[in-house]
N, CA, C and O atoms as CSV, one atom per row, in Angstrom:
chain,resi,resn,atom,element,x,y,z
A,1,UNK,N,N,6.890,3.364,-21.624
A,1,UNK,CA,C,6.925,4.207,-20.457
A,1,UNK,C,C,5.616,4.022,-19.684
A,1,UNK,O,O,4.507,4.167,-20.198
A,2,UNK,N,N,5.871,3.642,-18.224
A,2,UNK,CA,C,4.917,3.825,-17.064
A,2,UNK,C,C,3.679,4.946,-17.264
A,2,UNK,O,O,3.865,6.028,-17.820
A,3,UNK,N,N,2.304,4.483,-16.685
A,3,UNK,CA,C,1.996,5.892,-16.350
A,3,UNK,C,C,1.932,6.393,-14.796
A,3,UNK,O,O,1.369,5.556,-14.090
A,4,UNK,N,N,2.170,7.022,-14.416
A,4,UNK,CA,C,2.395,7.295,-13.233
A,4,UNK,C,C,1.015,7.616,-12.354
A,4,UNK,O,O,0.250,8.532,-12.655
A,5,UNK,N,N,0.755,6.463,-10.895
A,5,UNK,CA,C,-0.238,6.022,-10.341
A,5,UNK,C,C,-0.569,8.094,-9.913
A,5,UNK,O,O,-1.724,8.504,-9.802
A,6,UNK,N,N,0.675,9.064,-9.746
A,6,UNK,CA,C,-0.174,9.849,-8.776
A,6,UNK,C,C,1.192,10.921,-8.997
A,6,UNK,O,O,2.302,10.522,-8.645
A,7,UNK,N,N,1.032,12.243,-9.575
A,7,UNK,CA,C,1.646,13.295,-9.345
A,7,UNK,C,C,1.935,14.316,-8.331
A,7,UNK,O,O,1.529,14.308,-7.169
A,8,UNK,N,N,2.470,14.948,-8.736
A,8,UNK,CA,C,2.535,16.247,-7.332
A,8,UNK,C,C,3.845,17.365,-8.160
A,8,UNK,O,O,4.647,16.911,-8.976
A,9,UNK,N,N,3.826,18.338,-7.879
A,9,UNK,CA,C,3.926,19.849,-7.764
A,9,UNK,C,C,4.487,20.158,-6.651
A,9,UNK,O,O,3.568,20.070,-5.838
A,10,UNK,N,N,5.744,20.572,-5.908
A,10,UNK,CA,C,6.020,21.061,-5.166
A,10,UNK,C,C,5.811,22.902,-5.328
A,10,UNK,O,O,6.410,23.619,-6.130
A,11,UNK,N,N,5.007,23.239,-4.527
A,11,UNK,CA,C,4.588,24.839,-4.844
A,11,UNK,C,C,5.716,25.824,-3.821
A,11,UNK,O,O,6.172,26.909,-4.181
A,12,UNK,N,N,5.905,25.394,-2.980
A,12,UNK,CA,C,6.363,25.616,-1.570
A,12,UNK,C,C,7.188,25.028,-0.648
A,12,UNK,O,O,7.033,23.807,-0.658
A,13,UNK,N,N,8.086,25.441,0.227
A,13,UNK,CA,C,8.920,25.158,1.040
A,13,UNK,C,C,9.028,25.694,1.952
A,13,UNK,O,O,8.911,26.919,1.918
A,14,UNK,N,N,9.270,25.098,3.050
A,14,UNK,CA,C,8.878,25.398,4.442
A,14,UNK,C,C,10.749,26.121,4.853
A,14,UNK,O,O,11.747,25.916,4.162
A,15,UNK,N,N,10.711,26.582,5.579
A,15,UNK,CA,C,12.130,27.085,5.637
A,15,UNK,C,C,12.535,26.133,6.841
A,15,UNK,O,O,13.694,25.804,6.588
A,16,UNK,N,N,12.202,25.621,7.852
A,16,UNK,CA,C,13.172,24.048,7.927
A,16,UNK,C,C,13.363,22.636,7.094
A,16,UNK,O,O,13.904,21.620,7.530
A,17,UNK,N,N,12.926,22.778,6.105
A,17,UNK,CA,C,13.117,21.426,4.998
A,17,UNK,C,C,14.242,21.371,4.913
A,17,UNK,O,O,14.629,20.202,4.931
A,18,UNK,N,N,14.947,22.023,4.832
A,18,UNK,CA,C,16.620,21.770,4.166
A,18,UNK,C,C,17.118,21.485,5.450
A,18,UNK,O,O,18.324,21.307,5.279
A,19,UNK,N,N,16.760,21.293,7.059
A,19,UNK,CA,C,17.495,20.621,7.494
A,19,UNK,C,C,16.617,18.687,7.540
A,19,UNK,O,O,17.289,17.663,7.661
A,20,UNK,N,N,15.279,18.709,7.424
A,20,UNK,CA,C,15.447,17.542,7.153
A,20,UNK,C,C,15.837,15.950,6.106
A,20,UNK,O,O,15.934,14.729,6.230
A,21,UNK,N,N,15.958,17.133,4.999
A,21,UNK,CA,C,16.061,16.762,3.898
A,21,UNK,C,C,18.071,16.287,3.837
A,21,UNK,O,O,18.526,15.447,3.060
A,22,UNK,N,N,18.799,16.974,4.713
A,22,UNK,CA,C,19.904,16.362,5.147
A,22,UNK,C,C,19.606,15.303,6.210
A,22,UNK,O,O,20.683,14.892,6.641
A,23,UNK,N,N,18.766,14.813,6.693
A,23,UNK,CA,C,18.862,13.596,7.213
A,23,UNK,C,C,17.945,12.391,6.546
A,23,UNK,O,O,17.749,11.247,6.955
A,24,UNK,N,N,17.433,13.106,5.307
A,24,UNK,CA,C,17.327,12.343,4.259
A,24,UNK,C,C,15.769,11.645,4.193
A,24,UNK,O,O,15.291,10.586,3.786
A,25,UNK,N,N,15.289,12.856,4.826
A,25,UNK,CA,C,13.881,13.052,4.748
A,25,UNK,C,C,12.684,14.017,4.612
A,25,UNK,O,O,12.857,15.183,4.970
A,26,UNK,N,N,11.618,13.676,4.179
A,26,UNK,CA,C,11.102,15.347,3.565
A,26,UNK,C,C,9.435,14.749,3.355
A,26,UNK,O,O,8.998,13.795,2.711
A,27,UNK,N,N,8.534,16.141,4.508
A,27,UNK,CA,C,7.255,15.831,4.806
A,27,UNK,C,C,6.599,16.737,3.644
A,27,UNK,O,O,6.689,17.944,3.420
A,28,UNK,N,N,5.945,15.759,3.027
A,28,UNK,CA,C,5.371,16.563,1.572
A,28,UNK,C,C,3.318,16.766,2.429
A,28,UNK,O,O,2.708,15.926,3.091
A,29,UNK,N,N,2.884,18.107,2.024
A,29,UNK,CA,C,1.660,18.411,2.624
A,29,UNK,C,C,0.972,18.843,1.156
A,29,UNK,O,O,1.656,19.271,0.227
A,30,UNK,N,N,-0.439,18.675,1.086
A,30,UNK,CA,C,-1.051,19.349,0.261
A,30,UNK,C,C,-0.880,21.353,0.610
A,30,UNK,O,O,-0.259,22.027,1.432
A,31,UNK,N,N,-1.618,21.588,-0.296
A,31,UNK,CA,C,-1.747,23.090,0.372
A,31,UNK,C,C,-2.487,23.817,0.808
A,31,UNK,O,O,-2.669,25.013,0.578
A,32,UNK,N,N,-3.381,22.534,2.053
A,32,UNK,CA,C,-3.786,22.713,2.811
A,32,UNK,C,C,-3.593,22.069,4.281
A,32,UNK,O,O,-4.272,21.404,5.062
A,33,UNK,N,N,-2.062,22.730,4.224
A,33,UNK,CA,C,-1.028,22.416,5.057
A,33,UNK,C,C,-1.708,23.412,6.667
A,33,UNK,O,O,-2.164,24.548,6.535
A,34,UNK,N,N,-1.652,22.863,7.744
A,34,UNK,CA,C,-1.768,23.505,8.856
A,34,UNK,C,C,-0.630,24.737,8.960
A,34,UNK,O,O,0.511,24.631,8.511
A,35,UNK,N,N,-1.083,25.756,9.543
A,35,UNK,CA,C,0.174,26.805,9.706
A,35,UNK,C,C,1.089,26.607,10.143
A,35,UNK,O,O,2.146,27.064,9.707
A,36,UNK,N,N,0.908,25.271,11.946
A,36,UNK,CA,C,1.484,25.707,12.552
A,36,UNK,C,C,2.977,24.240,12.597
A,36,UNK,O,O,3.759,23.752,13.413
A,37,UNK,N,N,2.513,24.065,10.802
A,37,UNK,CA,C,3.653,22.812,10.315
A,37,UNK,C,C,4.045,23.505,9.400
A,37,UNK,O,O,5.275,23.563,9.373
A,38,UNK,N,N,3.644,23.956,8.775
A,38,UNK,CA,C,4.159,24.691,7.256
A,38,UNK,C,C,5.424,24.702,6.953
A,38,UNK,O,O,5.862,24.503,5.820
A,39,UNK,N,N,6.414,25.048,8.438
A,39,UNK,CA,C,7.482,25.636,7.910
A,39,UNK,C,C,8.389,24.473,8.296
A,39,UNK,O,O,9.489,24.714,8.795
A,40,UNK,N,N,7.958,23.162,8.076
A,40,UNK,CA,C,8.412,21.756,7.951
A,40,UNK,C,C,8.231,21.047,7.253
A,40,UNK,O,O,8.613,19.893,7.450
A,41,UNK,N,N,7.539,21.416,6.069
A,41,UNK,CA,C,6.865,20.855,4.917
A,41,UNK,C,C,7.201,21.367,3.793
A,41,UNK,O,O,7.497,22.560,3.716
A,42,UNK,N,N,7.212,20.465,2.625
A,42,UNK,CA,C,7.822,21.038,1.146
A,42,UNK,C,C,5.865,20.793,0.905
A,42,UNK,O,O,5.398,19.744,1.347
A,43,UNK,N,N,5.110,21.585,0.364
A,43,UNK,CA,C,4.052,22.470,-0.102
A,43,UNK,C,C,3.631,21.557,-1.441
A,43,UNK,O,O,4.575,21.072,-2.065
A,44,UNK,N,N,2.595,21.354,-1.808
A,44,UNK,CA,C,2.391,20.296,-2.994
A,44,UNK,C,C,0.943,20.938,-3.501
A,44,UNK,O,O,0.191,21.610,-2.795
A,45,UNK,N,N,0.675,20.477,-5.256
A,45,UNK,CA,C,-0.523,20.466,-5.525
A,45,UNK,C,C,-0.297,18.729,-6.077
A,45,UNK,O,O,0.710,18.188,-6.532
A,46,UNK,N,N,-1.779,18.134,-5.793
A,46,UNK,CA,C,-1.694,17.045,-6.417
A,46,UNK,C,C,-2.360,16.352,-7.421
A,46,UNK,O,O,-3.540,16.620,-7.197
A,47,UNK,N,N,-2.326,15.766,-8.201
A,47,UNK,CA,C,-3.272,15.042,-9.340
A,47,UNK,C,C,-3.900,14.131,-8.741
A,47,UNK,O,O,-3.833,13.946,-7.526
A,48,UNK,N,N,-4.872,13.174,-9.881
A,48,UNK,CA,C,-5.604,12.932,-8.965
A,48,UNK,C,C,-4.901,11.449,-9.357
A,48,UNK,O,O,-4.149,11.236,-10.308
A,49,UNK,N,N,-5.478,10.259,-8.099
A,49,UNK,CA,C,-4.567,8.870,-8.368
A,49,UNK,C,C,-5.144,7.494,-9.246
A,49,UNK,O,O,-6.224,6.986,-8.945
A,50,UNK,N,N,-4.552,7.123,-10.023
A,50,UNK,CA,C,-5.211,6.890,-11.166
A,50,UNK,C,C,-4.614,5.305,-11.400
A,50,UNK,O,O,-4.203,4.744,-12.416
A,51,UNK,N,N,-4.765,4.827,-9.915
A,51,UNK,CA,C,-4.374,3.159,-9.136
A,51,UNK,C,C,-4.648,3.492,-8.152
A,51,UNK,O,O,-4.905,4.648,-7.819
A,52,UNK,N,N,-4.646,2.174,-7.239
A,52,UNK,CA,C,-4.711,2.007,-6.041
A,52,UNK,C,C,-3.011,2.039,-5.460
A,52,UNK,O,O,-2.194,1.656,-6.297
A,53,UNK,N,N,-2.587,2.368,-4.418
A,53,UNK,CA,C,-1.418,2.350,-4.009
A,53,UNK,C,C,-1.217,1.029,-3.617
A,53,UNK,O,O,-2.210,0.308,-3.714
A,54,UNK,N,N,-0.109,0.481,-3.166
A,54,UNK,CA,C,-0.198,-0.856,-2.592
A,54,UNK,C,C,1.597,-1.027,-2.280
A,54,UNK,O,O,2.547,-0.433,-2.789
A,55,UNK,N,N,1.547,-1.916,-1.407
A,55,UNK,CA,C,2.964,-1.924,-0.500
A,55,UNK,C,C,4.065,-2.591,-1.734
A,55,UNK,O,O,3.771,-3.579,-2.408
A,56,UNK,N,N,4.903,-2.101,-1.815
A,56,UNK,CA,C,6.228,-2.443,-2.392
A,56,UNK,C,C,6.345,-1.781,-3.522
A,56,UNK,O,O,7.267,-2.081,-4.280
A,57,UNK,N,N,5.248,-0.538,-3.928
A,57,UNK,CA,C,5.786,0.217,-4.743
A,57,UNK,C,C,6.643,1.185,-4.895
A,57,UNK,O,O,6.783,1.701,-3.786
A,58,UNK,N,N,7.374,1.777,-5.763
A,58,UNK,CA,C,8.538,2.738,-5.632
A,58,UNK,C,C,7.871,3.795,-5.864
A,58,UNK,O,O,6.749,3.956,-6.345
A,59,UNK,N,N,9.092,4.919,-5.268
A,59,UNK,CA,C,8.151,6.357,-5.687
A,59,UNK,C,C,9.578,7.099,-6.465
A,59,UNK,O,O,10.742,6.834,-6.162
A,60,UNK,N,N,9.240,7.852,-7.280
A,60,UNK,CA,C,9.983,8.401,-8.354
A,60,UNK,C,C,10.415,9.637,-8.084
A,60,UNK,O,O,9.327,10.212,-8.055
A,61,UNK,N,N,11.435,10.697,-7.803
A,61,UNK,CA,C,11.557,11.592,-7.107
A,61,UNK,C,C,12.208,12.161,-8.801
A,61,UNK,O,O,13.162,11.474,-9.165
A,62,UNK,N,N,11.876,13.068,-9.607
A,62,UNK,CA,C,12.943,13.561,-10.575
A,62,UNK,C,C,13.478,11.872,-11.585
A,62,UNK,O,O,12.836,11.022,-12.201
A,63,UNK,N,N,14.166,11.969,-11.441
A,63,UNK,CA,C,15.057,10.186,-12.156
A,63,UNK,C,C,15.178,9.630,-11.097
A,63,UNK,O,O,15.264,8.435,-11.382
A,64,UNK,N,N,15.253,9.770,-9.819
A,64,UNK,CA,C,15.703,8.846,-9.021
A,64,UNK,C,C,14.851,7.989,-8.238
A,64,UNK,O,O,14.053,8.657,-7.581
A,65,UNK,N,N,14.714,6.496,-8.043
A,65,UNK,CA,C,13.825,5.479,-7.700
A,65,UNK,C,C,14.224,5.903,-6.021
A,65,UNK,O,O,15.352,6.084,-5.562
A,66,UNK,N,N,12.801,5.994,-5.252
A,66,UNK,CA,C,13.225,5.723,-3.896
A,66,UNK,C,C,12.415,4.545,-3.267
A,66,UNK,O,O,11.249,4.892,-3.456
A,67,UNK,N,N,12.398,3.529,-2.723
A,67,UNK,CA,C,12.112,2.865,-1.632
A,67,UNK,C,C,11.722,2.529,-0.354
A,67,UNK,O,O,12.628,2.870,0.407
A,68,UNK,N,N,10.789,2.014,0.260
A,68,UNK,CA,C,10.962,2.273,1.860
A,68,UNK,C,C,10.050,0.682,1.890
A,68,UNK,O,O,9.409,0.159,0.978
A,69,UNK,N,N,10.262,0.258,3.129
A,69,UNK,CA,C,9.799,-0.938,3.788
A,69,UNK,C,C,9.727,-1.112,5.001
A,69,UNK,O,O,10.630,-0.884,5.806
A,70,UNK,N,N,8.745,-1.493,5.217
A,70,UNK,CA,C,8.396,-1.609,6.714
A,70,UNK,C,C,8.192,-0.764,7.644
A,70,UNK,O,O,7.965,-1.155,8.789
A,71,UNK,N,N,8.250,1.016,7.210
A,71,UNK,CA,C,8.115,1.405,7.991
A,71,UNK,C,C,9.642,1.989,8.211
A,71,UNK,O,O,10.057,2.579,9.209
A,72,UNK,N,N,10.333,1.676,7.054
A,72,UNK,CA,C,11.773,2.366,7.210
A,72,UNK,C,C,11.863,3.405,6.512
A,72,UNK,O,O,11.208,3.350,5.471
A,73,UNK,N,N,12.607,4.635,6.744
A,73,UNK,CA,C,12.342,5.869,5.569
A,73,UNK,C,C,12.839,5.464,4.378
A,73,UNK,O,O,13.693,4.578,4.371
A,74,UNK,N,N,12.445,5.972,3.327
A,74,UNK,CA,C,12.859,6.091,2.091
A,74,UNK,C,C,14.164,6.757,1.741
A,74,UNK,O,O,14.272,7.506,0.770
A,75,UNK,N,N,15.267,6.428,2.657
A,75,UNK,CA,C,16.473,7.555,2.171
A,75,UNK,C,C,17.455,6.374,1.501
A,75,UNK,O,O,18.603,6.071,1.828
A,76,UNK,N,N,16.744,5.905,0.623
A,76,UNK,CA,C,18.118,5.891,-0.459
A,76,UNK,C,C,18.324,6.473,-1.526
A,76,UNK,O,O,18.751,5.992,-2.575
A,77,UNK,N,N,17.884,8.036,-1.182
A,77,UNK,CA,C,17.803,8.821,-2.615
A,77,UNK,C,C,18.857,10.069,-1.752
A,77,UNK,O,O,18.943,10.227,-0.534
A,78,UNK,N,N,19.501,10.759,-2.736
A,78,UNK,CA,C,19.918,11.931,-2.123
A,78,UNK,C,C,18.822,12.794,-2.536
A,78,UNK,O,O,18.236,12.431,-3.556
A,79,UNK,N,N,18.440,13.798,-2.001
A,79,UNK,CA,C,17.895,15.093,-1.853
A,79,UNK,C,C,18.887,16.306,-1.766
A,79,UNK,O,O,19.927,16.564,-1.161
A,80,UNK,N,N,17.867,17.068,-2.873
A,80,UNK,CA,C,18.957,18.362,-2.895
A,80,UNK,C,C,17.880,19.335,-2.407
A,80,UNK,O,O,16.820,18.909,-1.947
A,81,UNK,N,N,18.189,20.836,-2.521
A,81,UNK,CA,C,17.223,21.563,-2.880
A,81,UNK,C,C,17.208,22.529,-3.564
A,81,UNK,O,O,17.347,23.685,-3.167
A,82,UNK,N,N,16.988,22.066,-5.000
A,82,UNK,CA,C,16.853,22.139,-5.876
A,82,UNK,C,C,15.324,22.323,-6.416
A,82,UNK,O,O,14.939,21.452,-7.196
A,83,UNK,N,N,14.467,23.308,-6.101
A,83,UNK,CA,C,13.659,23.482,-6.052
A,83,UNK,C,C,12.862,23.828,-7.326
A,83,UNK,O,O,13.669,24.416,-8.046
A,84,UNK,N,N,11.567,23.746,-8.013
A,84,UNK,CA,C,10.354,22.567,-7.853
A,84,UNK,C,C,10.918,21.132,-7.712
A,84,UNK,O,O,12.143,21.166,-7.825
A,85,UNK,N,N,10.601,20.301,-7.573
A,85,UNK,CA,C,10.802,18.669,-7.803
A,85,UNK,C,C,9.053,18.780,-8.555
A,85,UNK,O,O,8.140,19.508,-8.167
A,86,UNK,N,N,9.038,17.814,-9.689
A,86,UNK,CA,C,7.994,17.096,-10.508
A,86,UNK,C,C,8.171,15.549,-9.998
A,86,UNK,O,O,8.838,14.751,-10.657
A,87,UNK,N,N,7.369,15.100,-8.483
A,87,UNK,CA,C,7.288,13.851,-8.280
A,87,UNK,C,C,6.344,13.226,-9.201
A,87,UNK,O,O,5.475,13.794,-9.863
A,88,UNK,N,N,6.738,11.495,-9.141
A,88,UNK,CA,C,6.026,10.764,-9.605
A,88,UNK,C,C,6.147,9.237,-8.877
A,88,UNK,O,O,7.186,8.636,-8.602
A,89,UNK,N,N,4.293,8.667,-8.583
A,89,UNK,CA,C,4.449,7.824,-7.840
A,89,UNK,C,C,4.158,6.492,-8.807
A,89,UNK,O,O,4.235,5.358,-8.335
């Protein structure tokens, strides 16, 4: 088993997430999120990163592998809300 470059904690949810999260996207903020986004943001504490990031890596949502390239979103995962998520990058 992997160790995972970088954790996160979802603490919080913004009460418009669940509509972007049906178009299959979702703005993760530390929690020191601006106010006047908050309520567009799923709320995070984070660990600290323990690699360098680098392009073509996957990010781990729960079991499910997500993807993105180029600048394309990462929606080949479904999203629920199903609230905490334990990401892993």
């Amino acid at each position: 088993m992997s160790v995972p470059l970088y954790s996160l904690r979802i603490t919080a949810v913004g009460e418009y997430v669940e509509y972007s999260l049906r178009e299959l996207r979702l703005i993760l903020f530390s929690d020191a999120v601006p106010d006047d986004i908050a309520s567009y943001c799923a709320v995070h504490q984070a660990s600290e990163l323990t690699a360098e990031l680098s392009p073509g890596q996957q990010m781990k949502l729960n079991d499910k592998k997500l993807s993105g390239d180029r600048g394309r979103p990462c929606g080949n995962g479904k999203f629920t809300t199903a609230w905490p998520y334990h990401a892993k990058f």
